[in-house]
N, C-alpha and C positions, 0 to 999 in steps of 0.2 A: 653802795647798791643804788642811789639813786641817781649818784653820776654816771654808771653803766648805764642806765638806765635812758638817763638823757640824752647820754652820746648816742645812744641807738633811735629813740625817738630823732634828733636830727640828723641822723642819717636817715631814715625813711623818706622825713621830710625835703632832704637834698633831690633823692632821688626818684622824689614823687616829681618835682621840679625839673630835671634831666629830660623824664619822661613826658614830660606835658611840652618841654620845649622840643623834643627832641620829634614827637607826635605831629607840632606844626610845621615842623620845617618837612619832616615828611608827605604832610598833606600838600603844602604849598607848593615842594616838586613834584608830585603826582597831577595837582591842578594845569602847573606850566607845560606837561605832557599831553594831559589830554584835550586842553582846549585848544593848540592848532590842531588839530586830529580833528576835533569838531567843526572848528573855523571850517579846515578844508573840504570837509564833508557836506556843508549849507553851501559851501562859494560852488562848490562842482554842481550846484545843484540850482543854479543861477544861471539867466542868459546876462550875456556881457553890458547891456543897457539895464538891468536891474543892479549891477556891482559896481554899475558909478553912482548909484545915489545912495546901495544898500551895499556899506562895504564889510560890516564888522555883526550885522543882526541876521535871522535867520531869513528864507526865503518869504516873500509875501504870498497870502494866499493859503489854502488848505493843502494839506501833502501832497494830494496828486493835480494838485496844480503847479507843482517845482517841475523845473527842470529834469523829467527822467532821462529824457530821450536824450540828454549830452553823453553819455554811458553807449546808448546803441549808436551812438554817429561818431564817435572815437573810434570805436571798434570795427567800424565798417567804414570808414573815410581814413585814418590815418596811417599813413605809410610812413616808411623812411627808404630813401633811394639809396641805393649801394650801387658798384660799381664795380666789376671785375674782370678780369683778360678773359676769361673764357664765356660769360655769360652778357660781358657790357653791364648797360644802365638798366636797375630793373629795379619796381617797389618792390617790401617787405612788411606785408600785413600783420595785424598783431596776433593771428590767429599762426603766421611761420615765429614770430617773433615767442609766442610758445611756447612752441614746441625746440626752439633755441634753448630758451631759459630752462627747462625742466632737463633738458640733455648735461647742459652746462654745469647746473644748480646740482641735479641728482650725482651726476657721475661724478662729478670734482667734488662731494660733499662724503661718496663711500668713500673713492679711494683717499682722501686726505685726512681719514678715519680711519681705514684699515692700517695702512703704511705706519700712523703712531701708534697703532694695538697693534701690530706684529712686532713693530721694533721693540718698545716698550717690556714687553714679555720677553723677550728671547734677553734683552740687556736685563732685567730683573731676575729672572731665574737661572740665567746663566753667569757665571761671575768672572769672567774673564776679564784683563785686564783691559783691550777694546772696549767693555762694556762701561766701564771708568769711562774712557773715553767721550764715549758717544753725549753721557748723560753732562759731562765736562760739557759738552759743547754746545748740546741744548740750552744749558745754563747760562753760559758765555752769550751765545746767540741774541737771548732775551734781556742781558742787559745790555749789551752792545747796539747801536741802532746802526741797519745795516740798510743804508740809503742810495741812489744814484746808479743802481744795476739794471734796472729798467733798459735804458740803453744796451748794453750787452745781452743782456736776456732777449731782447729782437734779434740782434746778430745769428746770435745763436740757432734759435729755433727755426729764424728762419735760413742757415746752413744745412740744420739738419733737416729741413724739409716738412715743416709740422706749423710752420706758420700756415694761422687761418684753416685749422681744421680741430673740428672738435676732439678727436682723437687725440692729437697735437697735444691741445689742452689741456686733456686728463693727464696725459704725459708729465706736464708742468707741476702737476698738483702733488708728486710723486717725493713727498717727501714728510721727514717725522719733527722736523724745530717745532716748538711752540708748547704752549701751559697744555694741550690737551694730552701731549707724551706723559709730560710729569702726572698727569691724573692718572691713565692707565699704567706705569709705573707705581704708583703708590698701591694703586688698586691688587694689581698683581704683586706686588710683598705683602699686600695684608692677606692672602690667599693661602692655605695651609698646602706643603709638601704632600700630606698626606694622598690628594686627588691621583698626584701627578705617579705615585710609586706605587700605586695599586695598580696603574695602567701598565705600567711597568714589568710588573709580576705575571699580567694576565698576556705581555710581551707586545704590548703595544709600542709602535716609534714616535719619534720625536714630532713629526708632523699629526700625527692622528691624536696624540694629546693634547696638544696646543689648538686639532679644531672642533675635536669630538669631547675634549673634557675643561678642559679652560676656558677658552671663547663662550659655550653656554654659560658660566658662570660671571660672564662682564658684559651681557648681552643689551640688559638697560641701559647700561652706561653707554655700550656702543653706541645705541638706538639715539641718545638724549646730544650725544655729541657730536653725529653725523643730522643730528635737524639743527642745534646748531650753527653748523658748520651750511645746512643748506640755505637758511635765513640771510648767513651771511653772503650767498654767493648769488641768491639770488637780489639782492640787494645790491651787488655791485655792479658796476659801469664801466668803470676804468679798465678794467683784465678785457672784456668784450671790444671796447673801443678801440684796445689797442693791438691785440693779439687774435680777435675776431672780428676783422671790418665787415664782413661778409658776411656774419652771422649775427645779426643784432639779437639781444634779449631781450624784454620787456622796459629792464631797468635802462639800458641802452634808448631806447626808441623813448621812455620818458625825457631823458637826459637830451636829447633830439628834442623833443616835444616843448623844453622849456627854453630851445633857443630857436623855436620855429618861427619863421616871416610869413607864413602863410593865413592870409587873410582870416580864416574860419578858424584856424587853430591860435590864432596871434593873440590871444586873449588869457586873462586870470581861471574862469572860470572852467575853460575844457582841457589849459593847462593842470588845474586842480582835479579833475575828471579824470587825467593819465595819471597820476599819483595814485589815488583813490583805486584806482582798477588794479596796480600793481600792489599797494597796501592789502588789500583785501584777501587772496589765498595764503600772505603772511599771518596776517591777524586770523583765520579761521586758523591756521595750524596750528599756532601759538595757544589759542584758546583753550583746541582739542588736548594738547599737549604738555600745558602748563605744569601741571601738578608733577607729573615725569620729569620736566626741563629743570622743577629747580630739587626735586627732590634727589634724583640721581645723581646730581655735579657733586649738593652739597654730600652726600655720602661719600664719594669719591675722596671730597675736600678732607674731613673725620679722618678717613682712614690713612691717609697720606698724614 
């Protein structure tokens, strides 16, 4: 009894130990996260002869004596020049740069969310030997690394005529690989038959159950994976850079910002000012949306 007894006293005490170490390492990457976030939030908020002598401390002076005004002169000074057969040389202010981002970000963030919830549902509830398939290959796909298509995928699009249009784009996004299929797969087998055969009874089709009775039933999940999915795209560069010259986004026109020669913008300080301006409708959405973001994956995650 008392060696029960002690093996369980040291295990408490192991894993009181686990916990305390396991609590610092947690804090310690949370601190590594948030203090450039900080950093760059004071530097954007500096003129460039205060961040050669104050490179790492907060602004000198009382708040509204920092730098606000780098914020209103990005926004209203900074361009990025494009260039195209039909239009020539012309800037792209941040206010087109936008209404780019939320075209790009919004549209490619449904459909790359729809496309894995319809496929997803029709290969779960329908068991067709194809359906094998598909999930085969999602699978395959994501451990397989599938590198060096870039090239061909310009060919391509621009053949069929969708290079450099945001349409085009959406086009691209048109597809179901990735962790977010297996979620809504899992999601729809943990779903009872039951829904689907009352709809049946009352002589509904295949379509009208899948958006009148299913789809309300995965609608969080949709919601949590298509923001997401928008975080991500609005966060990107490279798809815009390459596949829309002509349409810069915000992340674009930063990405421009941090290799600019232009005397007023050549600096740390207004550079950290384009970050800051593009971080900002991330971090308010995330904020609003947190408690949805991670509750709804993980449920997802349970039920798979």
């Amino acid at each position: 009894m008392k060696k029960k007894a002690y093996v369980k006293e040291t295990t408490f005490r192991n894993m009181g130990v686990f916990f305390w170490l396991l609590l610092v390492i947690l804090a310690l990457y949370t601190i590594s996260m948030i203090l450039p976030m900080v950093w760059g939030i004071f530097t954007s908020l500096k003129s460039q002869n205060e961040f050669r002598t104050n490179v790492l401390w907060i602004p000198h002076g009382a708040p509204w004596d920092w730098q606000w005004g780098n914020f209103v002169y990005v926004m209203n000074n900074f361009y990025v020049p494009i260039s195209s057969q039909t239009q020539g040389l012309r800037s792209v202010g941040m206010g087109e740069m936008l209404l780019y981002t939320i075209l790009y970000a919004a549209g490619g963030a449904f459909i790359n969310t729809l496309v894995p919830c319809v496929v997803a549902y029709i290969t779960a509830k329908f068991k067709y030997k194809f359906s094998s398939v598909i999930y085969t290959v999602v699978v395959v796909t994501m451990v397989l690394p599938v590198v060096g298509n870039t090239a061909s995928e310009l060919q391509l699009v621009k053949a069929l005529g969708i290079f450099d249009t945001i349409p085009g784009n959406w086009i691209q996004k048109f597809n179901f690989l990735g962790m977010y299929y297996l979620v809504f797969y899992a999601t729809f087998r943990g779903i009872p038959n039951d829904f689907a055969e009352a709809a049946y009874v009352d002589g509904a089709g295949e379509t009208h159950v899948m958006v009148r009775i299913i789809f309300p039933l995965v609608a969080n999940i949709f919601v949590t994976v298509m923001l997401i999915k928008f975080i991500g795209f609005w966060n990107d560069y490279q798809t815009p850079l390459l596949f829309l010259p002509t349409h810069p986004t915000i992340a674009y026109g930063v990405y421009y910002l941090s290799n600019s020669v232009q005397q007023e913008f050549n600096n740390v300080p207004m550079r950290m000012t384009g970050c800051i301006l593009m971080v900002i409708p991330i971090l308010a959405l995330f904020l609003i949306f947190k408690e949805k973001l991670m509750a709804n994956i993980s449920m997802g995650g349970v039920k798979e």
